[in-house]
N, CA, C and O atoms as a GROMACS GRO file, in nm:
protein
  388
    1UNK      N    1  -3.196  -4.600  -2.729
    1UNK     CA    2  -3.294  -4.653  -2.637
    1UNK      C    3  -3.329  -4.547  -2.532
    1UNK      O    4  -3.238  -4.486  -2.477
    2UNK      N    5  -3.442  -4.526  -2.505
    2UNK     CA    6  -3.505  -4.441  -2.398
    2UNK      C    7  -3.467  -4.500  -2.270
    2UNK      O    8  -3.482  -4.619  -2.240
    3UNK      N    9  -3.400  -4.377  -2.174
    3UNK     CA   10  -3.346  -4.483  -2.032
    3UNK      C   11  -3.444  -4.387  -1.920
    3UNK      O   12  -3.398  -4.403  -1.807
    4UNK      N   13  -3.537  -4.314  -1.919
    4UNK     CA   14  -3.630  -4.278  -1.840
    4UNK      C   15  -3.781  -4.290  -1.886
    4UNK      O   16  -3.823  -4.278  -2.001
    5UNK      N   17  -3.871  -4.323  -1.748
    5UNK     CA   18  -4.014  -4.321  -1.757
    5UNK      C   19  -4.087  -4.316  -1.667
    5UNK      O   20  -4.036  -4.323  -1.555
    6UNK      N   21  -4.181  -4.308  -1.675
    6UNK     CA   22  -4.316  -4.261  -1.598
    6UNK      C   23  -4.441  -4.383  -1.606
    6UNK      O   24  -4.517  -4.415  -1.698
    7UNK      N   25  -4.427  -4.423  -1.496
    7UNK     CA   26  -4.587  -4.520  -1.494
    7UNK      C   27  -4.659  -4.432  -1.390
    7UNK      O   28  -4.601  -4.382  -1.293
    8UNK      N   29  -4.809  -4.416  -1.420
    8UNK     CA   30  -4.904  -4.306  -1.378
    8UNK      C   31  -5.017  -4.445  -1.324
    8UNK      O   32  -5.045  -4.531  -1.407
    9UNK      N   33  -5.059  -4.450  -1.220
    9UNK     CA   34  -5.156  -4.564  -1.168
    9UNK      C   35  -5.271  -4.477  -1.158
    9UNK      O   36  -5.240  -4.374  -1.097
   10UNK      N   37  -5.382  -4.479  -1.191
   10UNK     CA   38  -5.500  -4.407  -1.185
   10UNK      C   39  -5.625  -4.484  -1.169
   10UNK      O   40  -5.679  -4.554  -1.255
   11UNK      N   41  -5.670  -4.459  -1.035
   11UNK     CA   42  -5.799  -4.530  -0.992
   11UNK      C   43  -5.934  -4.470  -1.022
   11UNK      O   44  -5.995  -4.391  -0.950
   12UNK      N   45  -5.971  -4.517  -1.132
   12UNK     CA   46  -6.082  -4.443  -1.147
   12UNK      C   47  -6.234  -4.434  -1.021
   12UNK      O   48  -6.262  -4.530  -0.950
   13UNK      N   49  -6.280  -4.356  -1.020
   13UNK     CA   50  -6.442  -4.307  -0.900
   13UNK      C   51  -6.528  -4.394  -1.032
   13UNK      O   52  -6.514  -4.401  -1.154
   14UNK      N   53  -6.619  -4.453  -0.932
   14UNK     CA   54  -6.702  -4.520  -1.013
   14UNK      C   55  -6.820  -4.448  -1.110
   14UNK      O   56  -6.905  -4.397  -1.036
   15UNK      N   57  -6.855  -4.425  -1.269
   15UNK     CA   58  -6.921  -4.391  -1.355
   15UNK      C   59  -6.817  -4.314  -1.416
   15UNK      O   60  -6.859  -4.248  -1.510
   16UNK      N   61  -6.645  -4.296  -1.384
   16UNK     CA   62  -6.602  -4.194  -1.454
   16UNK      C   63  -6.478  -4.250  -1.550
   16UNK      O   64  -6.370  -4.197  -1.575
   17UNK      N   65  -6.531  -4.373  -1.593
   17UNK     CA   66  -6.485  -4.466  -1.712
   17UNK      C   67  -6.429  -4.400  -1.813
   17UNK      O   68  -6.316  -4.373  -1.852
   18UNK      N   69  -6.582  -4.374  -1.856
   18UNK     CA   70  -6.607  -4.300  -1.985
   18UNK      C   71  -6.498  -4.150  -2.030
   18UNK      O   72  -6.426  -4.146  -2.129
   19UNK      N   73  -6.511  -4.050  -1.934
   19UNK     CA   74  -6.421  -3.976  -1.925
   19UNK      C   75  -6.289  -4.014  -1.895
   19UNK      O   76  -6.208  -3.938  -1.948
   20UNK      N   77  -6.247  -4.086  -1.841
   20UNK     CA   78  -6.111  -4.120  -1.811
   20UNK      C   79  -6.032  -4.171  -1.921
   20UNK      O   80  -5.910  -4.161  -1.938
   21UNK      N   81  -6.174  -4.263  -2.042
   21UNK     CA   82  -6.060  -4.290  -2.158
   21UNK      C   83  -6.086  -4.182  -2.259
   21UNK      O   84  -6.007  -4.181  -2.353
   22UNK      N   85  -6.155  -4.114  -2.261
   22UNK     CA   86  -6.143  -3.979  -2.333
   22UNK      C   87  -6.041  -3.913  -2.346
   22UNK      O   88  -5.976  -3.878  -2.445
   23UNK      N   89  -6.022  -3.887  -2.150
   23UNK     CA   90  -5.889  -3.793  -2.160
   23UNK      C   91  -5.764  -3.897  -2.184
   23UNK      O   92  -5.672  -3.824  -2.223
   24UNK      N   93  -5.718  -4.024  -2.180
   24UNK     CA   94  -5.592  -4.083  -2.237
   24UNK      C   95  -5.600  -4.061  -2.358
   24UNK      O   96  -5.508  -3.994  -2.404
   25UNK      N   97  -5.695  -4.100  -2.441
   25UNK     CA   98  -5.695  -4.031  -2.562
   25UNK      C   99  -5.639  -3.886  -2.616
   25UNK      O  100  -5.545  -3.858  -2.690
   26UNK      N  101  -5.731  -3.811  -2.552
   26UNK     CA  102  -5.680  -3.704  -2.565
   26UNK      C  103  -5.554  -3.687  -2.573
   26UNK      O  104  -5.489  -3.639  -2.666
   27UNK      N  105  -5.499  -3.755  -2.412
   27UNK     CA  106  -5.352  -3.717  -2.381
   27UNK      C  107  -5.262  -3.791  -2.495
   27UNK      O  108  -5.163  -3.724  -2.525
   28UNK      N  109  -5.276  -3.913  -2.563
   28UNK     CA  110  -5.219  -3.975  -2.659
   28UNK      C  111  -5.178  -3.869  -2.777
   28UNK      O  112  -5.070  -3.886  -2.833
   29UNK      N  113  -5.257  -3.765  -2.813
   29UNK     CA  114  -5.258  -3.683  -2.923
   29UNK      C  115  -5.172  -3.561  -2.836
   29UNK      O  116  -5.064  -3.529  -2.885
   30UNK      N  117  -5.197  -3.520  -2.761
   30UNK     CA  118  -5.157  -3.376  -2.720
   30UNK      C  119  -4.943  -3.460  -2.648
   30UNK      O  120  -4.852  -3.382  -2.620
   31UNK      N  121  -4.932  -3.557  -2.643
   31UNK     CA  122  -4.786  -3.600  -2.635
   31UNK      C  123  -4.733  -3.582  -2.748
   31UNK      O  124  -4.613  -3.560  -2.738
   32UNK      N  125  -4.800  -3.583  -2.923
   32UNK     CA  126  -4.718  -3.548  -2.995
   32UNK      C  127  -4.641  -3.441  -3.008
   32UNK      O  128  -4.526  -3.447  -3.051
   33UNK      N  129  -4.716  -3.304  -2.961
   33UNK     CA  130  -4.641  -3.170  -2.901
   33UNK      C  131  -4.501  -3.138  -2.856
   33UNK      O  132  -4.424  -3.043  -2.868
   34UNK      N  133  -4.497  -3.334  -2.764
   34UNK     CA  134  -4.397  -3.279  -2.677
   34UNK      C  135  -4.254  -3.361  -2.725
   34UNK      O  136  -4.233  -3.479  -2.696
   35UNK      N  137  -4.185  -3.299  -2.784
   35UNK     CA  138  -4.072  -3.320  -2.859
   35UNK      C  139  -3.954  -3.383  -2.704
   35UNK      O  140  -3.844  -3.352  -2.749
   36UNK      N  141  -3.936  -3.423  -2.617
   36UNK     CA  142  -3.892  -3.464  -2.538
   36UNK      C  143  -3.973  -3.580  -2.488
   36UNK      O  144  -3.917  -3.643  -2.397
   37UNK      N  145  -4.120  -3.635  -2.535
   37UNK     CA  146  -4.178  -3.752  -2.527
   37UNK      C  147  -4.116  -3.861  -2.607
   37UNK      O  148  -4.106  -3.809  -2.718
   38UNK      N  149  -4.061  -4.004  -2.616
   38UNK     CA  150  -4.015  -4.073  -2.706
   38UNK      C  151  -4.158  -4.162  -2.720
   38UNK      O  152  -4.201  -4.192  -2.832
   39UNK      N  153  -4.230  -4.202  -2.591
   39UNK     CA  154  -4.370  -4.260  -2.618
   39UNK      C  155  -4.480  -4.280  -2.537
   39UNK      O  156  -4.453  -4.318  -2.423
   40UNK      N  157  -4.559  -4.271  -2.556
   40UNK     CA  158  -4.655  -4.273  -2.467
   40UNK      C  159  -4.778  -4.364  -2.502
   40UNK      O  160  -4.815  -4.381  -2.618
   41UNK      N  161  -4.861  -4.443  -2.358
   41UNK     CA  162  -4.959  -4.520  -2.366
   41UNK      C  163  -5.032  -4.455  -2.228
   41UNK      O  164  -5.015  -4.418  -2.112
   42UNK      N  165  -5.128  -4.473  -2.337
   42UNK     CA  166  -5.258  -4.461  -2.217
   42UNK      C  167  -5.310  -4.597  -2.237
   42UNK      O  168  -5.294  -4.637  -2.352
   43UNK      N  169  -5.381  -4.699  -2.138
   43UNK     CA  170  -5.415  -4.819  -2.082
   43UNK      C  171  -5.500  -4.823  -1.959
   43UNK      O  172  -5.517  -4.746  -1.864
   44UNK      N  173  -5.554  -4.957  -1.999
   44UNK     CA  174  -5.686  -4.996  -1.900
   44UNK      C  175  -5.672  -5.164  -1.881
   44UNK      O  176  -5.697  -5.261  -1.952
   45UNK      N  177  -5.604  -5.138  -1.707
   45UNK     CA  178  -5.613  -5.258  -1.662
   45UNK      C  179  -5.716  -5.390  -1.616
   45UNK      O  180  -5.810  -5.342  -1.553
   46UNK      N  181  -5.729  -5.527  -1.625
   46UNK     CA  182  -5.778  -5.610  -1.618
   46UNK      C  183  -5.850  -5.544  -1.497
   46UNK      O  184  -5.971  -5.555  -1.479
   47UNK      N  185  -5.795  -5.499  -1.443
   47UNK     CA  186  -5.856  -5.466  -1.286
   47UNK      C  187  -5.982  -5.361  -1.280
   47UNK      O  188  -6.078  -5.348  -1.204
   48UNK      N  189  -5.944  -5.304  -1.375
   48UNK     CA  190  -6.043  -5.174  -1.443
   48UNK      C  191  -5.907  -5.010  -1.343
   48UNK      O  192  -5.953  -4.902  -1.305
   49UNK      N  193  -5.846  -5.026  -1.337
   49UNK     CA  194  -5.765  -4.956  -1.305
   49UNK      C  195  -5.695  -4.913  -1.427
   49UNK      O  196  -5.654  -5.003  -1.500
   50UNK      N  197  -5.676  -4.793  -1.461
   50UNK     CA  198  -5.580  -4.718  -1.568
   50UNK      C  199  -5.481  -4.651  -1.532
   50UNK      O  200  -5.467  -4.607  -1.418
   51UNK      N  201  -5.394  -4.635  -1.632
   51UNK     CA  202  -5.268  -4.574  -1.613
   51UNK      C  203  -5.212  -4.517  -1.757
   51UNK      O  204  -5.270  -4.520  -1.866
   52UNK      N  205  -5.085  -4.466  -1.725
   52UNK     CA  206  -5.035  -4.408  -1.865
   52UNK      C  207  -4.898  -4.430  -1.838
   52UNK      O  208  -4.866  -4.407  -1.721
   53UNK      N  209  -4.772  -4.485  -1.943
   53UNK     CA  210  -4.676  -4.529  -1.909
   53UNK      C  211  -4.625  -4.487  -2.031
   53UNK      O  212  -4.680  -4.526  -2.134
   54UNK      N  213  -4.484  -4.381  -2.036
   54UNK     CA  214  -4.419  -4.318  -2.110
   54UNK      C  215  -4.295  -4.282  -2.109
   54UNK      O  216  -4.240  -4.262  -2.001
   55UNK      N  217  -4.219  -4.267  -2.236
   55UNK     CA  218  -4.060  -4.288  -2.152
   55UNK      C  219  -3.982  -4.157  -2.268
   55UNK      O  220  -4.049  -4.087  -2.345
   56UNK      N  221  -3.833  -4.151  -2.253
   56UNK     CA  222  -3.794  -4.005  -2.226
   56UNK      C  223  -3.635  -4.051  -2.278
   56UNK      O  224  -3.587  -4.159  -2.242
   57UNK      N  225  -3.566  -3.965  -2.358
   57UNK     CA  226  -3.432  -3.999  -2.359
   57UNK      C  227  -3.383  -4.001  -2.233
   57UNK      O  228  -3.323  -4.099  -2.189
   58UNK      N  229  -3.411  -3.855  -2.140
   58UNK     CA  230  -3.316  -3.788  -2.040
   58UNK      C  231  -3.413  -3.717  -1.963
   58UNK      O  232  -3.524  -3.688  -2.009
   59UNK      N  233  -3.368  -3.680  -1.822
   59UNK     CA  234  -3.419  -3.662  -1.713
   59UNK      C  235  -3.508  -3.534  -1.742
   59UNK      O  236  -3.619  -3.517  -1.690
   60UNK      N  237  -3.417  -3.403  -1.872
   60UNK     CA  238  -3.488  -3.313  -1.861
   60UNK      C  239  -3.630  -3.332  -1.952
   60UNK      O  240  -3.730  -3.271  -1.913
   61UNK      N  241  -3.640  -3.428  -2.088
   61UNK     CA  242  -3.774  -3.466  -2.113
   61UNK      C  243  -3.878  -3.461  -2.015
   61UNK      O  244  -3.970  -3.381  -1.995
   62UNK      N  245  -3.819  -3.635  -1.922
   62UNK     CA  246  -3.910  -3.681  -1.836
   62UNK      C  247  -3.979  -3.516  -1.722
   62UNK      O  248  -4.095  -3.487  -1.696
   63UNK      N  249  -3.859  -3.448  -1.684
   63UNK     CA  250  -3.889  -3.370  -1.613
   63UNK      C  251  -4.007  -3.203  -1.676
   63UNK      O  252  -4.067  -3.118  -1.609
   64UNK      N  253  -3.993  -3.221  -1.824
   64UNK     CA  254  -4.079  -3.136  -1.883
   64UNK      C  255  -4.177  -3.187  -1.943
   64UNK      O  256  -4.254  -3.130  -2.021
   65UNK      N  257  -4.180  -3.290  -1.910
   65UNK     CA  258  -4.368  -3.364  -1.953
   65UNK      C  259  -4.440  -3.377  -1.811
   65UNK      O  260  -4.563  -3.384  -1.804
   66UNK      N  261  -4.344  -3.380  -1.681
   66UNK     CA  262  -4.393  -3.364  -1.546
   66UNK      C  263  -4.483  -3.297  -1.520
   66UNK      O  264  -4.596  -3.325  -1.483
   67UNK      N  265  -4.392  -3.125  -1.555
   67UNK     CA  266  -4.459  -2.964  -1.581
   67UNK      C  267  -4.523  -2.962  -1.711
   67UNK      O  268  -4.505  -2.848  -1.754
   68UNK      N  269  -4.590  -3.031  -1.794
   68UNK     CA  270  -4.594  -2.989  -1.907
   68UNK      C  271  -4.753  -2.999  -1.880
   68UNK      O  272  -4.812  -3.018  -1.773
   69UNK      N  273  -4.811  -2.978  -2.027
   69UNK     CA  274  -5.001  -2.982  -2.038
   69UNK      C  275  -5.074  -3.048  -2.021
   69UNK      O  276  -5.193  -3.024  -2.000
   70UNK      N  277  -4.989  -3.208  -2.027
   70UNK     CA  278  -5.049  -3.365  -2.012
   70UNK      C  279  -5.138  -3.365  -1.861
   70UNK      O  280  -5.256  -3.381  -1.833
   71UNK      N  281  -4.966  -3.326  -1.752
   71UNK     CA  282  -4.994  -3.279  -1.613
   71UNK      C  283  -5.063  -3.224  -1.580
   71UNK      O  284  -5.151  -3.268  -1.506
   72UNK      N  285  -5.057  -3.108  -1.617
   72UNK     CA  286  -5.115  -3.031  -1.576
   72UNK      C  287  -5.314  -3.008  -1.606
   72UNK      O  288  -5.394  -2.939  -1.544
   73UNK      N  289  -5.334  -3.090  -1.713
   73UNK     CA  290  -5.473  -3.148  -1.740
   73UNK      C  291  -5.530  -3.269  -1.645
   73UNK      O  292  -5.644  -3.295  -1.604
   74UNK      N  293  -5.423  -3.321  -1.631
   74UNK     CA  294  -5.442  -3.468  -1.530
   74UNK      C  295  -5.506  -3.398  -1.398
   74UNK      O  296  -5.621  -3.385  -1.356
   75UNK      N  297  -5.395  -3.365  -1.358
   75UNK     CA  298  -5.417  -3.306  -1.215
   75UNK      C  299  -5.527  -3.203  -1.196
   75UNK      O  300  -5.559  -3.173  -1.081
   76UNK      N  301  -5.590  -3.145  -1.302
   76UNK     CA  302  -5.708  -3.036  -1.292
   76UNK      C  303  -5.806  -3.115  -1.272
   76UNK      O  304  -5.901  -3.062  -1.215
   77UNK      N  305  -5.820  -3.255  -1.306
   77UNK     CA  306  -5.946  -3.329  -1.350
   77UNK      C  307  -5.926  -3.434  -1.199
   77UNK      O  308  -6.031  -3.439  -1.136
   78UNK      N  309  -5.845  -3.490  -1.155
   78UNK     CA  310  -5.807  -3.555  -1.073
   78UNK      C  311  -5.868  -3.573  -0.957
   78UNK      O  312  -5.858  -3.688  -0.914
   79UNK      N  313  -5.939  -3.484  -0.881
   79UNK     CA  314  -6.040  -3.513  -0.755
   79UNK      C  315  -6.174  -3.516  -0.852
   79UNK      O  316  -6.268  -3.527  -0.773
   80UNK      N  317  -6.219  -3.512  -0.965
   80UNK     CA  318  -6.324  -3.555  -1.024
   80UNK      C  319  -6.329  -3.677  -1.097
   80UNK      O  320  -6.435  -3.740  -1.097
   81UNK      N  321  -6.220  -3.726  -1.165
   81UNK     CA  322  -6.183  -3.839  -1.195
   81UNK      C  323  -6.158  -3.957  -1.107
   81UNK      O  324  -6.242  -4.046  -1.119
   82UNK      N  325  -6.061  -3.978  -1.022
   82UNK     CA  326  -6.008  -4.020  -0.960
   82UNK      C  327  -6.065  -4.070  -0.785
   82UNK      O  328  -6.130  -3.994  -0.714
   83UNK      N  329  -6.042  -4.143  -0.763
   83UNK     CA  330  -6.055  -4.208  -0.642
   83UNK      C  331  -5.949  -4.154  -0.524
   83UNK      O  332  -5.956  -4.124  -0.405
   84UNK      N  333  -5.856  -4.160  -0.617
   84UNK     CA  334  -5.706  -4.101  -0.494
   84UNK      C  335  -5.621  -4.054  -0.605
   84UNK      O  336  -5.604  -4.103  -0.717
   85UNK      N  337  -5.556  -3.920  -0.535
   85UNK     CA  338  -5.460  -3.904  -0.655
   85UNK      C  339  -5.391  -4.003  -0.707
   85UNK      O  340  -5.361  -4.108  -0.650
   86UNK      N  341  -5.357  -3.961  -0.850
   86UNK     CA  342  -5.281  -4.040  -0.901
   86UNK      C  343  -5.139  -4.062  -0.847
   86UNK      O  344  -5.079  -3.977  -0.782
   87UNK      N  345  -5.083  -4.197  -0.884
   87UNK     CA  346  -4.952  -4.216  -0.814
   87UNK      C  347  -4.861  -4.238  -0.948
   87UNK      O  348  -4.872  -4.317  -1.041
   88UNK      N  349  -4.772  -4.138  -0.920
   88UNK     CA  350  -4.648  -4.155  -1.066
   88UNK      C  351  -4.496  -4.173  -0.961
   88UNK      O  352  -4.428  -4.134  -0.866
   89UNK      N  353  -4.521  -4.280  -1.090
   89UNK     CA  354  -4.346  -4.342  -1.043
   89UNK      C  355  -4.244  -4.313  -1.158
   89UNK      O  356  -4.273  -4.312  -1.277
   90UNK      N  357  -4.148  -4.296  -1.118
   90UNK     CA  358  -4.021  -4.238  -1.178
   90UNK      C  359  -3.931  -4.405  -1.225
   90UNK      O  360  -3.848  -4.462  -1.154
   91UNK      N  361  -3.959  -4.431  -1.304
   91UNK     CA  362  -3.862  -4.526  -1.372
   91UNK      C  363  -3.734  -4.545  -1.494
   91UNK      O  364  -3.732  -4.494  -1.606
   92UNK      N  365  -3.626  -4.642  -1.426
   92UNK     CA  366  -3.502  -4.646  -1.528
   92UNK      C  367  -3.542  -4.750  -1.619
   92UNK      O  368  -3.624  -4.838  -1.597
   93UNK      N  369  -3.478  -4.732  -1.719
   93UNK     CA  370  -3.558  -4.858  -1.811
   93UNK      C  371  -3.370  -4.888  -1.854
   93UNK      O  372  -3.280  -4.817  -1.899
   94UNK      N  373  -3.383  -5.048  -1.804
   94UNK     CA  374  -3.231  -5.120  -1.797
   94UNK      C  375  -3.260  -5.237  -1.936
   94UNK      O  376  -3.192  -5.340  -1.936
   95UNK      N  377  -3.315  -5.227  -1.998
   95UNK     CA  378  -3.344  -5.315  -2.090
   95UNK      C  379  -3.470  -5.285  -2.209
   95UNK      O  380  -3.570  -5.220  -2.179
   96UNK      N  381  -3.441  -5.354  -2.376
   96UNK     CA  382  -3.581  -5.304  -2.414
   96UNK      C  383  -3.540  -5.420  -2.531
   96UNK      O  384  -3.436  -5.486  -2.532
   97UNK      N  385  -3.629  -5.423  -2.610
   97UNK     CA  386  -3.634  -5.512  -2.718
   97UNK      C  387  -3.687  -5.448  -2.872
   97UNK      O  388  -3.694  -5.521  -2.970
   0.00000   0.00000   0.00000
């Protein structure tokens, strides 16, 4: 069972929908790369708010998909995308099914 993860809250700027599910997409494909990813979702909330929520055997995964290309694409696009930076939370995962 994966005991680390990442929920990413991302407010999209209004007209930048379209691009925003591009790049989860994108990012869905370019996580196969990362051999320390166990899984990843990109998602679009009821709210129209998106996020990406992904999880990790161990701290050093979680901590090299942080630094890794996903990031580092996010954050390039992020004052054009985005409303406010994105907010990533660091989560234990105490249970799974």
């Amino acid at each position: 069972m994966a005991k680390f993860a990442l929920y990413a809250e991302l407010k999209p700027k209004p007209g930048k929908e379209a691009e925003i599910e591009a790049f989860l997409k994108l990012g869905g494909e370019m996580s196969h790369a990362e051999p320390g990813t166990v899984s990843w979702y990109g998602f679009k909330e009821d709210n129209g708010t998106y996020g990406v929520f992904d999880t990790f055997d161990d701290e050093a995964g979680r901590d090299a998909h942080l630094t890794g290309e996903i990031a580092k694409a996010l954050m390039a696009k992020a004052d054009e995308y985005f409303a406010e930076q994105p907010k990533i939370h660091k989560i234990a995962i105490l249970a799974e099914k």
